[in-house]
C-alpha positions in Angstrom: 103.3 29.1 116.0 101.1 31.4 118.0 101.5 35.0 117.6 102.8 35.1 121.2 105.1 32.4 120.7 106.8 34.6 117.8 106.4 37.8 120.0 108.4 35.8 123.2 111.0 34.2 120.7 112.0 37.5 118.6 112.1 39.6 122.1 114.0 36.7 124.1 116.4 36.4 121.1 116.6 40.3 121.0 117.6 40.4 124.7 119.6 37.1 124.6 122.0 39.0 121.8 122.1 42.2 123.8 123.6 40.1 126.8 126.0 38.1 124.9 127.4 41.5 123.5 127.2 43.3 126.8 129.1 40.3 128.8 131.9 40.0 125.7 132.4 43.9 126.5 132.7 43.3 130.1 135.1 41.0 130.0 137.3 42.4 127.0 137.5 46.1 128.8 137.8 44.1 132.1 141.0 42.0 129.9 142.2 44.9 128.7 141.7 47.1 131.7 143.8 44.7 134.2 146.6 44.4 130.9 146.9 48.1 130.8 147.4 47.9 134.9 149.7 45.4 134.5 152.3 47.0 132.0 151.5 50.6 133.8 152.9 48.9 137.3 155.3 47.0 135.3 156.5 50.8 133.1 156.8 52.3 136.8 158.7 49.9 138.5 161.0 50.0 135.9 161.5 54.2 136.0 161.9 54.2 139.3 164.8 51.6 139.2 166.7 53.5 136.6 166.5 56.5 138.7 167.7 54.6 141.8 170.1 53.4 139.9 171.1 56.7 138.3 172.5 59.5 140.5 170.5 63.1 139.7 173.9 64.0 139.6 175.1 61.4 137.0 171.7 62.4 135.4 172.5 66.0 135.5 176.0 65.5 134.6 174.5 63.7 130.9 172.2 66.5 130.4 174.8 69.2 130.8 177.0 67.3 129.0 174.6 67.0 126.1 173.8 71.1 126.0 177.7 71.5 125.9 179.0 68.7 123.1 177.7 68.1 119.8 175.5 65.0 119.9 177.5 62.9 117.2 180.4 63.4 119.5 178.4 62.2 122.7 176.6 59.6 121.1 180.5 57.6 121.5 181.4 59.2 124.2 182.4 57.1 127.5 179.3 58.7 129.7 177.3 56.8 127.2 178.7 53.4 126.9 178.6 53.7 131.2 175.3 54.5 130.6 174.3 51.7 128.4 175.5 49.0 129.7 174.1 49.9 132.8 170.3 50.3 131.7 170.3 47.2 129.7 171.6 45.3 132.7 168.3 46.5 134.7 166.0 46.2 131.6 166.5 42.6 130.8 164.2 39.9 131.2 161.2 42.8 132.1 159.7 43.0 128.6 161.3 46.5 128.1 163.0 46.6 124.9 163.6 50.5 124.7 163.6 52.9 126.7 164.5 57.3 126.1 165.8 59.9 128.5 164.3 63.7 127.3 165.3 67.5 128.4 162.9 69.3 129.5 163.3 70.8 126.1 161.8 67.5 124.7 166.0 66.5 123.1 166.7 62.9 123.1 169.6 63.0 125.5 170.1 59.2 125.8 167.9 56.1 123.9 169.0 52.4 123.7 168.3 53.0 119.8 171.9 55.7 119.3 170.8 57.2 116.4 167.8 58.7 117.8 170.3 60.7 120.6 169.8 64.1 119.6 166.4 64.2 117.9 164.0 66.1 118.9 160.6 64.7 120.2 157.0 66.0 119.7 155.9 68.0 122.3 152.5 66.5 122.9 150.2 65.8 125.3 151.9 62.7 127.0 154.9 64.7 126.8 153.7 67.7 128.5 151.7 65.3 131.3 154.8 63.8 132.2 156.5 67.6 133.0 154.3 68.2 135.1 155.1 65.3 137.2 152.5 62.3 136.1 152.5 59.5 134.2 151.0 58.8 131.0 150.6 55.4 129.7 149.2 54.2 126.3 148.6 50.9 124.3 149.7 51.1 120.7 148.9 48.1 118.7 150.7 46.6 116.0 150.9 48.3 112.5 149.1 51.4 114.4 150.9 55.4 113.7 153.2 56.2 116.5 152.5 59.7 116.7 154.9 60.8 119.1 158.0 58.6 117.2 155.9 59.6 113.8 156.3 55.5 112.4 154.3 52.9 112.7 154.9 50.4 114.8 155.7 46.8 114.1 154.5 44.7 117.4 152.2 45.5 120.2 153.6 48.0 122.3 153.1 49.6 125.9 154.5 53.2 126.2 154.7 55.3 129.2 156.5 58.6 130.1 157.5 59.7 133.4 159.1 62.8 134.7 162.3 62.3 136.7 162.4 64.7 140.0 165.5 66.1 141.7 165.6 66.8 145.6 163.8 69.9 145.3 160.8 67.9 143.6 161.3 69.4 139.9 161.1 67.4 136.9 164.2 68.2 135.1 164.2 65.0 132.6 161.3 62.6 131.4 162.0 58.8 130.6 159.8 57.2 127.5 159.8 53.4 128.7 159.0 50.8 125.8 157.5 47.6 126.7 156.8 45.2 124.1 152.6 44.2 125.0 152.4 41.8 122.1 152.3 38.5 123.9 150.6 39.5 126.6 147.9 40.8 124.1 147.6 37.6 122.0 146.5 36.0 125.6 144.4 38.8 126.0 142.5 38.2 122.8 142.5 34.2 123.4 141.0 34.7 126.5 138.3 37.3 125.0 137.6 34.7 122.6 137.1 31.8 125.1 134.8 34.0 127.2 133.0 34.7 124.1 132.0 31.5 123.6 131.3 30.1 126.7 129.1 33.2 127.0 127.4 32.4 123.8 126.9 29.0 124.9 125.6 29.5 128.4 123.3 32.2 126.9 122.5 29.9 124.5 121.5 27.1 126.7 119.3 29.7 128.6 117.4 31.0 125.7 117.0 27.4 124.6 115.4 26.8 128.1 113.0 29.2 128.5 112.1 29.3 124.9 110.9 25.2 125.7 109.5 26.4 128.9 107.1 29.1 127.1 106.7 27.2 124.6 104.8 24.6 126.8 103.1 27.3 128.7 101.9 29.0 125.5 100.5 25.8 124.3 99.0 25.1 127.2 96.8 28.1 127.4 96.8 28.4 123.5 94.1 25.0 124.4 92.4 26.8 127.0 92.1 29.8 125.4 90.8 27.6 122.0 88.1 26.4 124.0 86.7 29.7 125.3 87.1 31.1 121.7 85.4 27.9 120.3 82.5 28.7 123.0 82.3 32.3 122.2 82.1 32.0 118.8 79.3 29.1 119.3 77.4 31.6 121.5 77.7 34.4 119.2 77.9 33.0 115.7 74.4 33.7 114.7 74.9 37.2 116.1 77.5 38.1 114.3 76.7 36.5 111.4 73.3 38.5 111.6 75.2 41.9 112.4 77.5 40.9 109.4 74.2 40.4 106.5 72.5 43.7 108.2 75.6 45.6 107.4 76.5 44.1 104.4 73.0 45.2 103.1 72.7 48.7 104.7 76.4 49.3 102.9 75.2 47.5 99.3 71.9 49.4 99.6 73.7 53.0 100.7 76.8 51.8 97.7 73.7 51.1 95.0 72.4 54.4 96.6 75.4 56.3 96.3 76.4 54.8 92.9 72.9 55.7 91.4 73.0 59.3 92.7 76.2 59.7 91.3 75.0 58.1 87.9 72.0 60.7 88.0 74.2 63.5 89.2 76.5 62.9 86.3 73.9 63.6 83.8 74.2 67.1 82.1 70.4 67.1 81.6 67.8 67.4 84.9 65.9 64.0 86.0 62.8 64.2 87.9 61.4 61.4 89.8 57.8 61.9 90.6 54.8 60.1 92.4 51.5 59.9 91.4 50.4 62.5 93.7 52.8 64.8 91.2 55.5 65.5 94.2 59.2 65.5 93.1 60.3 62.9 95.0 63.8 62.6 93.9 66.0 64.3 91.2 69.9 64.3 90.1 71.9 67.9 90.8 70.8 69.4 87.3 67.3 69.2 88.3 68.4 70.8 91.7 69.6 73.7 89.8 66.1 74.5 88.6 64.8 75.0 92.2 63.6 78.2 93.0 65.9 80.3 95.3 62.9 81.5 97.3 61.6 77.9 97.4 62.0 76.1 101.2 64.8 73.3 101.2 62.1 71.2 103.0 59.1 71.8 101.0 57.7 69.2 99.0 57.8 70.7 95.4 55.2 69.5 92.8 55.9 69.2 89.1 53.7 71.6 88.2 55.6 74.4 90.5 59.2 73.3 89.6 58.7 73.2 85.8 55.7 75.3 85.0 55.5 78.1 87.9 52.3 77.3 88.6 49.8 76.5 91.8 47.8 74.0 90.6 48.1 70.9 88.1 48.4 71.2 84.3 44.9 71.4 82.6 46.6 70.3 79.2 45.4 73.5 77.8 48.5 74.7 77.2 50.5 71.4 76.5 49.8 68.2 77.0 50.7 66.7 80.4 53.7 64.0 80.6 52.1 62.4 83.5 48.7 62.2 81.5 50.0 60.6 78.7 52.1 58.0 80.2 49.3 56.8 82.2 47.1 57.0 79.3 49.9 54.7 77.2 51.2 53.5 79.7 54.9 53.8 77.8 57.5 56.1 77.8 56.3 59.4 75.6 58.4 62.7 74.4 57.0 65.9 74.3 57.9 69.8 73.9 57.5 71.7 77.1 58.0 75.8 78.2 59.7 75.1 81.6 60.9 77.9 83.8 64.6 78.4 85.1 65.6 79.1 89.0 65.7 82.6 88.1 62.2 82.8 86.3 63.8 82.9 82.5 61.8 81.1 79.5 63.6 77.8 78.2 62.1 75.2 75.6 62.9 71.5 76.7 62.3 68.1 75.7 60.7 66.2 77.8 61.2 62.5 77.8 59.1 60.8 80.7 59.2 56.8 81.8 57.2 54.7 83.5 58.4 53.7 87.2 57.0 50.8 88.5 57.5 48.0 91.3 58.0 44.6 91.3 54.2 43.9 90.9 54.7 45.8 87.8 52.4 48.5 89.7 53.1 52.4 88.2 54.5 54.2 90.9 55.1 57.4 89.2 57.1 58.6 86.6 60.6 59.6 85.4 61.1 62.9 83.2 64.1 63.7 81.8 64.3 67.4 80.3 67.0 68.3 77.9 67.9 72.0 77.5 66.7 72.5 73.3 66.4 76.3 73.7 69.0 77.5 71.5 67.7 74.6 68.8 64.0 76.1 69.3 65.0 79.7 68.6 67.2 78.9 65.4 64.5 76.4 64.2 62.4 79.1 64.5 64.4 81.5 63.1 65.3 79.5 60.5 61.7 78.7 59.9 60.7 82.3 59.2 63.5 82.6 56.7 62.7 79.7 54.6 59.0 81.1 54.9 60.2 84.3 53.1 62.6 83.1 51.1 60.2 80.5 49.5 57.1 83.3 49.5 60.0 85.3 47.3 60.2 82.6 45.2 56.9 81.7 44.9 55.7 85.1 43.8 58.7 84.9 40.7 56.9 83.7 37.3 59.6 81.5 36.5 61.0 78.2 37.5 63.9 78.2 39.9 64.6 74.9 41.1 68.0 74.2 43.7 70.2 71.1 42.0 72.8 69.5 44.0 76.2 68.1 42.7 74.7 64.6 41.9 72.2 66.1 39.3 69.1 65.3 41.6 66.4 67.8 42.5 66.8 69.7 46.2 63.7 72.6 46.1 61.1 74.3 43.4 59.1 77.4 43.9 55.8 77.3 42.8 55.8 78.3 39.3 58.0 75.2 38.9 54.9 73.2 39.7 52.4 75.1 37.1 54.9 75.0 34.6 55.9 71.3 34.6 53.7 69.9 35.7 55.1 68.1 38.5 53.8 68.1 42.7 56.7 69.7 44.9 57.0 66.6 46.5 57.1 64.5 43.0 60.2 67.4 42.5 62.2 66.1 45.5 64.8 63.7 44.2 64.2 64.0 40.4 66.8 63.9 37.9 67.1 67.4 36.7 67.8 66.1 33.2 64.2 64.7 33.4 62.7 68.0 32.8 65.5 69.1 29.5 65.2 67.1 26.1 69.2 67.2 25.6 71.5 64.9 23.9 74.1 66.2 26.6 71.8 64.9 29.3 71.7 61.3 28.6 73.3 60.6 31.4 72.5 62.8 33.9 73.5 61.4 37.3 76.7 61.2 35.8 77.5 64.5 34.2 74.9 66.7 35.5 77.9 68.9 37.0 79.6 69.0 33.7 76.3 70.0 32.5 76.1 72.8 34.6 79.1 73.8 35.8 80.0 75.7 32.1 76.6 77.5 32.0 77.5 79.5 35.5 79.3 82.2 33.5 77.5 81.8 30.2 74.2 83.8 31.1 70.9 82.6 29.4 70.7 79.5 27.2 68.1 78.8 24.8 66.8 74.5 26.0 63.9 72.6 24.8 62.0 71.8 28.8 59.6 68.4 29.3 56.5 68.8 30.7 54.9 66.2 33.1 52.8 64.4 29.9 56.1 64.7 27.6 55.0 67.9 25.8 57.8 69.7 25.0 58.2 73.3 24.8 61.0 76.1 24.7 62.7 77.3 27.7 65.8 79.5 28.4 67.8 78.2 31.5 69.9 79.9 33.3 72.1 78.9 35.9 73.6 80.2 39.1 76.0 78.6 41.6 75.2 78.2 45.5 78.4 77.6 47.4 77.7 77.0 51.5 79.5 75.4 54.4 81.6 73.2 52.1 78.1 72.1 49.8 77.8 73.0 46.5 74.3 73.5 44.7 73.2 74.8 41.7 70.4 77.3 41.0 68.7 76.9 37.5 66.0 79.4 36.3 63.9 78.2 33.5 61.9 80.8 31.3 58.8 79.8 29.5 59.1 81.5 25.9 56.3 79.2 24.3 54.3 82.9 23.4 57.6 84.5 22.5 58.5 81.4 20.0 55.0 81.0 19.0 54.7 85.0 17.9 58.2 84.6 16.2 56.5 81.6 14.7 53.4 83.3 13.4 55.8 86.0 12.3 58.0 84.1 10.5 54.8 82.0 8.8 53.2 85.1 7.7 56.5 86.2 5.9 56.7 83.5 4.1 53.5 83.1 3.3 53.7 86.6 2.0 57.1 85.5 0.2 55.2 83.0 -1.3 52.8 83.9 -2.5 54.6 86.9 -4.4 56.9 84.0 -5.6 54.1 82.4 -7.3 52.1 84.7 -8.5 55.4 86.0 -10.6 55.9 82.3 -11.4 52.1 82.8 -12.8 52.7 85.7 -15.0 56.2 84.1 -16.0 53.9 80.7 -16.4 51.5 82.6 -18.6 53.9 84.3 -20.5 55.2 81.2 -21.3 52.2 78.9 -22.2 50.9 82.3 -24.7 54.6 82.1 -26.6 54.1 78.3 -26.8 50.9 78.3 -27.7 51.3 79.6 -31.0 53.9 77.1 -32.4 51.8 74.5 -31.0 48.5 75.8 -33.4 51.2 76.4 -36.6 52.3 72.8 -36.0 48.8 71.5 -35.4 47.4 73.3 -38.6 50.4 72.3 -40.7 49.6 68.7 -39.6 45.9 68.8 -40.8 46.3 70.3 -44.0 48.9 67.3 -44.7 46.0 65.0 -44.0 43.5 66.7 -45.7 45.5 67.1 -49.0 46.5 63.7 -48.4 42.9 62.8 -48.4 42.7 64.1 -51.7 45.0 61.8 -53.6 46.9 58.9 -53.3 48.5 59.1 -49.7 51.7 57.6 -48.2 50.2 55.0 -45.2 53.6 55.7 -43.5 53.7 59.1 -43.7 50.2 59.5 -42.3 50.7 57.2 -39.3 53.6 59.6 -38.0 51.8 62.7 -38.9 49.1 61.1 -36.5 51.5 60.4 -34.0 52.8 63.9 -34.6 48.9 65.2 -33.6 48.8 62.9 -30.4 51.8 64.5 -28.8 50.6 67.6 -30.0 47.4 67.6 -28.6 48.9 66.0 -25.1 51.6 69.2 -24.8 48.5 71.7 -25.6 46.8 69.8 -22.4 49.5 70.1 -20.3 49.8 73.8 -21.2 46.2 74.3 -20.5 46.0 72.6 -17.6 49.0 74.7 -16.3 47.3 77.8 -17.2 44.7 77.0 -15.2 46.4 76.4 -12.2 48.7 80.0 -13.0 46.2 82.1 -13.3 44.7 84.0 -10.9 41.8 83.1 -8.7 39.4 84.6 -6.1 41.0 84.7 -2.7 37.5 84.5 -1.1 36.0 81.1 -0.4 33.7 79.3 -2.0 31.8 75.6 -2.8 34.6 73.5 -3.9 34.4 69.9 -4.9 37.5 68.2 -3.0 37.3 64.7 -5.3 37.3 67.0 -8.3 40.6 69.3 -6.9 41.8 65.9 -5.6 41.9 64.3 -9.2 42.9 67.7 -11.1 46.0 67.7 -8.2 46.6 64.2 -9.0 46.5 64.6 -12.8 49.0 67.8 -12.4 51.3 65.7 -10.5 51.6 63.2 -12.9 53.9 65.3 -15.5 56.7 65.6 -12.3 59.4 63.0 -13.0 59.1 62.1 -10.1 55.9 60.3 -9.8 56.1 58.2 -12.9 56.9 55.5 -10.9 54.6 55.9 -8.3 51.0 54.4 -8.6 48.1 56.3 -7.2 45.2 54.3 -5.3 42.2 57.0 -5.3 39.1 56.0 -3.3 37.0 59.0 -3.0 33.3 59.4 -1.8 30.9 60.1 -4.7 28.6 61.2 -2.0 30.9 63.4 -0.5 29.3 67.1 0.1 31.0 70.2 -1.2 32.6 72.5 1.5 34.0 76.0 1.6 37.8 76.9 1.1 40.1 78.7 -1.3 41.3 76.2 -4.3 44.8 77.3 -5.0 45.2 76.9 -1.0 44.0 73.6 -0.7 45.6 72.6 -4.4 49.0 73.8 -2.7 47.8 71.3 0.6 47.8 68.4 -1.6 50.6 69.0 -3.8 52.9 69.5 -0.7 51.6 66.3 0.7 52.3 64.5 -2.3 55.5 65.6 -2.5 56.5 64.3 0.7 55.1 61.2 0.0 56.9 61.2 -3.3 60.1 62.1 -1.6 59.7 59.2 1.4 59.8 56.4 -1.6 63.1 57.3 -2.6 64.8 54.0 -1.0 61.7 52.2 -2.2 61.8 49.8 -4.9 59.7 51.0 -8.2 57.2 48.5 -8.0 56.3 49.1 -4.7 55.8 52.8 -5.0 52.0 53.5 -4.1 50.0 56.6 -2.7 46.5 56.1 -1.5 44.4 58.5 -1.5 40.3 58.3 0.1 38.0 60.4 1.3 34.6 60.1 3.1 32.7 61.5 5.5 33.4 61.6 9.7 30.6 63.4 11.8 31.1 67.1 11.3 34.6 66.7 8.9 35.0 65.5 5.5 38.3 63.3 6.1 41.0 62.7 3.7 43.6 60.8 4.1 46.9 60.6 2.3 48.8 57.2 2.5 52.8 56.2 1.6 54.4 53.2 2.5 57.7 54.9 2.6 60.8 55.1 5.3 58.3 56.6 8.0 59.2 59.4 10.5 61.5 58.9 13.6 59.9 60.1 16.9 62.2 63.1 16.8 60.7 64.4 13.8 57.5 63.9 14.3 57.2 65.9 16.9 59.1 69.1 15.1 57.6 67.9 11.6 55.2 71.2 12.1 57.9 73.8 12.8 58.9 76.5 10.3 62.2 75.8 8.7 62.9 72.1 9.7 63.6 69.8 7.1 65.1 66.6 6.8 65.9 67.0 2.8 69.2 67.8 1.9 69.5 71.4 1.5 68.3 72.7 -2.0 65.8 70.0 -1.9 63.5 71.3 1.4 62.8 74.4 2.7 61.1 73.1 6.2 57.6 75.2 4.7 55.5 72.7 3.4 53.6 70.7 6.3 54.1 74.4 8.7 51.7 75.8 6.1 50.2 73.2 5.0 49.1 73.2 9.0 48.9 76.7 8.9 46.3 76.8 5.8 44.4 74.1 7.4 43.8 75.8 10.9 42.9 79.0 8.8 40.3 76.8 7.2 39.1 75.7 10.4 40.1 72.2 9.6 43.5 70.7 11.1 45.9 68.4 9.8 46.9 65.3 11.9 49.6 62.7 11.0 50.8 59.6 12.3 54.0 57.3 11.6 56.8 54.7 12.4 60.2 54.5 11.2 60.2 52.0 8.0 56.1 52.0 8.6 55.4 54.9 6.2 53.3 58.1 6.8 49.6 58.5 7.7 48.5 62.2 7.2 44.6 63.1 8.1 43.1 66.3 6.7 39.3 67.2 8.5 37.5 69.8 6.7 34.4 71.5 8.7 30.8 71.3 7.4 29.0 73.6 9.9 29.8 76.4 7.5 27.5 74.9 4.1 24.3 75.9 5.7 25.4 79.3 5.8 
């Protein structure tokens, strides 16, 4: 269906409605129009018979009659029954069924119905039209409010009032004339009905007609008009279709356009576009910003003069050119620029510039981004400076500070850190700070390096032994501060090199004891002395007793039994008189000045000395000395005291040993510029541990009241003031090596 087809049918159908409706209205006000005429002429006809019929006198009689008598009285009277009969003789067979006589007051004088006689009636409008001397005529339809008789009615009725008129043309009563309308208006609405249809078929039938006869028109020139479209189309299809790809483009090129501009426009940070002749030719509205005010909205701008406010290219002087380097790379480089704001102020950016090339892949200039990294500059700068004091502070401090974060791992060191350890500053990054203690607490550092720490923030100095680079150790005090910052937690530890403090407490310490020492044993001399002179003499009385038994047994006849425990008696004798010399000799004073000494001949008198200990009575002694060994200079007792020490220990390492496996070797020979000896025990060995504190003063591993911790510190201590040194070497369950090298440059002189 064409469009005109449902334009035609909706207005035809529009218009065909509005008729039907306006003929129904015709014809039911035309219906109801000639049934109101009819009852109206009927009404009238029937008022003026009753007043031809009534005398005015009769008429004025009743009235009279009325204002005199009390209307239950009149309502039987005779004047009445006259009265009734006679209207109900006229009304019959005319469709009235009531009819009421008024006053002019608007009292019921007279009504068919008796018991309304009396009443009085609504003064309304009817009322009043019919006193002054017209009539007034109204349909009121069934089940409808009777105003006037206040009820509603129960049929379709017709009422009228007219005014009666005496001689002298003055209303003086009204009639109220009932005609009962209701068959007359069931016709009435029969009839509507009937011409309601018929008028909605004829209209019908019309609308039916012409609706076929524009139907065939409308096809008709729907074909004509389908081949002039058909041929218009042909003639302009490749037009349109033309017109329709040029605009299609122009908008996709001017939306791609649009979109990218907005795209650039969005972006906080300014985007340049330039050509290789270095003219901005396009950039996004932070760029735009940048412009000078005093710069011509239709000047070409060059790089140079937006960014740099200059007149001429970059030289690359200053800073290296972005243009420059992309076409020497020929990728996308970054670089640090001083640009120049619209108003001429300094900002720091960082330039990010791109290759832009065709679809040859020909370079047609470049894009630069530049972000806004001011505020970054200044407080890198500024932060910069700060480090560069802080760490020149630290640097010039003689001790260690080194910044360790929660997970026990090395953040900074100043530069003292790096003389005293060892270590590079970058070897420092990263390092477990328990690398640099020798701690039993620290054995797992990464672990409880916080619980290392953490107690030592309120405990002030602490006393450590620190590990240098190569494993030396030496003695540190670390102390350790607490760096709390933007939710991190750090700690600051400052080590103190006291190697020369412990060393002079060392010496100190050594040269009291020594002292002690030797005040100790030169009393034990005297006492020794003392001893061997009161011993001495019991041992002569005895040994002279003995040999005058033997001689006077000599004489005569001697007991063989006798004589062989006498002689036995003399052995023991002679061996306690030995040992008493032999330890008067090593009591008794001798020059503290050095002089030629034989070391095999000390080394065998040590060894012989050592022999009367308890000790070594079970211990085997291996000597294989040098018979060509030179003398050298040195103090006896000090070097006597050197290898008794040394044989102690060795002594004292067999104690888990079996018996039979108990042997000290003892050699000397020549090395270079030393004579070497060396002192050899297969005993329990030395744990790393204490080998490398076997040389300090006090440390022992004897039980106490066995060791002091003296003997190898001045054993050492003798031997460096001898100009020798003393070197050992050992392994746990290995035994002990010990290595003494006495100088020879000092024979000559």
């Amino acid at each position: 269906m064409s469009q005109r087809l449902k334009y035609f049918a909706l207005v035809s159908l529009l218009g065909a409605l509005v008729m039907i409706v306006v003929f129904i209205g015709f014809f039911n006000q035309l219906s109801r129009d000639k049934l109101e005429y009819d009852m109206h002429l009927n009404s009238v006809v029937a008022a003026n018979t009753l007043v031809n019929a009534l005398t005015v006198d009769g008429m004025m009689d009743l009235i009279h009659a009325f204002s005199q008598a009390d209307p239950a009285t009149l309502q039987q009277s005779a004047v009445i029954e006259r009265m009734d009969r006679l209207i109900k003789s006229y009304i019959a067979n005319t469709g009235v069924y009531k009819i009421k006589m008024y006053s002019p007051e608007g009292l019921v004088v007279y009504s068919t119905d008796r018991d309304e006689i009396g009443r009085q009636h609504v003064l309304g409008t009817d009322f009043r039209t019919a006193l002054n001397g017209r009539i007034h005529s109204e349909l009121v339809r069934k089940n409808e409010y009777n105003a006037s008789d206040r009820e509603f009615v129960t049929r379709d009725v017709y009422e009228t009032y007219v005014g009666v008129k005496d001689t002298d043309n003055r209303v003086y009563s009204v009639f109220e004339i009932y005609t009962d309308a209701t068959d007359s208006v069931a016709r009435m609405m029969a009839f509507e009905r009937w011409i309601m249809v018929g008028v909605t078929v004829l209209v019908g039938l019309f609308y039916a007609g012409l609706y076929l006869l524009f139907y065939r028109a409308d096809r008709a020139l729907k074909r004509e008009s389908g081949e002039r479209e058909r041929l218009v189309q042909r003639l302009h299809r490749a037009n349109d279709e033309l017109e329709i790809r040029v605009r299609e483009r122009t908008e996709d090129l001017e939306a791609a356009r649009y979109y990218l501009q907005s795209i650039l426009d969005g972006i906080a940070d300014p985007i340049l576009v330039i050509d290789k002749d270095l003219v901005v030719m396009d950039m996004n509205a932070a760029a735009r910003e940048l412009v000078p005010s005093r710069a011509c909205s239709n000047d070409m701008l060059h790089c140079y003069q937006l960014s740099h406010r200059r007149d001429i290219p970059c030289d690359g002087q200053d800073h290296p050119c972005a243009f420059s380097e992309v076409l020497k790379t020929g990728s996308t480089v970054k670089l640090l620029h001083k640009h120049f704001g619209a108003s001429g102020e300094e900002m720091y950016v960082a330039v990010t510039s791109s290759p832009l090339r065709n679809a040859k892949g020909e370079m047609l200039g470049i894009i630069e981004v530049e972000h806004d990294v001011s505020d970054v500059v200044r407080a890198r700068n500024h932060l910069e400076l700060s480090e560069e004091r802080t760490r020149a502070v630290m640097d010039t401090v003689s001790d260690s500070i080194l910044s360790v974060g929660d997970d026990g791992r090395i953040k900074h060191v100043n530069k003292s850190a790096t003389s005293m350890f060892g270590y590079l500053r970058d070897e420092f990054e990263g390092m477990l700070f328990g690398d640099l203690l020798e701690d039993d607490a620290l054995d797992q550092v990464e672990c409880q390096a916080r619980q290392y720490l953490q107690p030592m923030v309120s405990q002030g100095a602490r006393e450590v032994h620190a590990k240098h680079k190569h494993g030396d150790l030496f003695p540190a005090e670390l102390w350790v501060g607490l760096l709390e910052m933007r939710g991190m937690r750090d700690f600051i530890v400052v080590i103190h090199d006291i190697s020369s403090q412990k060393a002079r407490e060392k010496e100190l310490e050594q040269a009291r004891q020594q002292a002690f020492h030797q005040e100790k044993m030169a009393a034990i001399g005297q006492l020794a002395a003392g001893i061997l002179h009161e011993v001495g003499n019991p041992i002569a009385a005895i040994s002279g007793v003995i040999q005058a038994i033997q001689w006077e047994g000599g004489e005569g006849a001697r007991d063989a039994r006798l004589m062989e425990q006498m002689a036995v008696i003399e052995t023991h004798v002679n061996r306690l008189a030995g040992i008493t010399r032999e330890i008067a000799d090593f009591a008794s004073p001798t020059p503290a000045a050095r002089q030629l000494l034989d070391l095999n001949a000390l080394i065998r008198g040590t060894v012989n000395l050592m022999r009367y200990d308890k000790r070594f009575r079970v211990v085997r002694f291996e000597l294989d000395l040098d018979p060509a060994l030179p003398a050298c200079h040195g103090v006896a007792d000090q070097i006597t005291q050197v290898l008794m020490n040394l044989l102690l220990n060795a002594a004292d390492a067999y104690e888990e040993t079996p018996q039979d496996q108990r042997v000290i070797e003892i050699a000397s020979a020549m090395d270079v510029a030393y004579i070497h000896v060396t002192i050899r025990d297969h005993g329990r060995g030395m744990t790393p541990e204490t080998r490398f504190r076997a040389l300090d003063t006090f440390f022992s591993t004897k039980p106490p009241g066995k060791g002091t911790g003296l003997g190898l510190s001045l054993c050492d201590s003798i031997m460096a003031n001898h100009g020798g040194r003393l070197e050992f070497e050992s392994e746990p369950g290995k035994g002990a090596v010990i290595h003494l090298f006495f100088p020879l440059e000092d024979i000559d002189s």
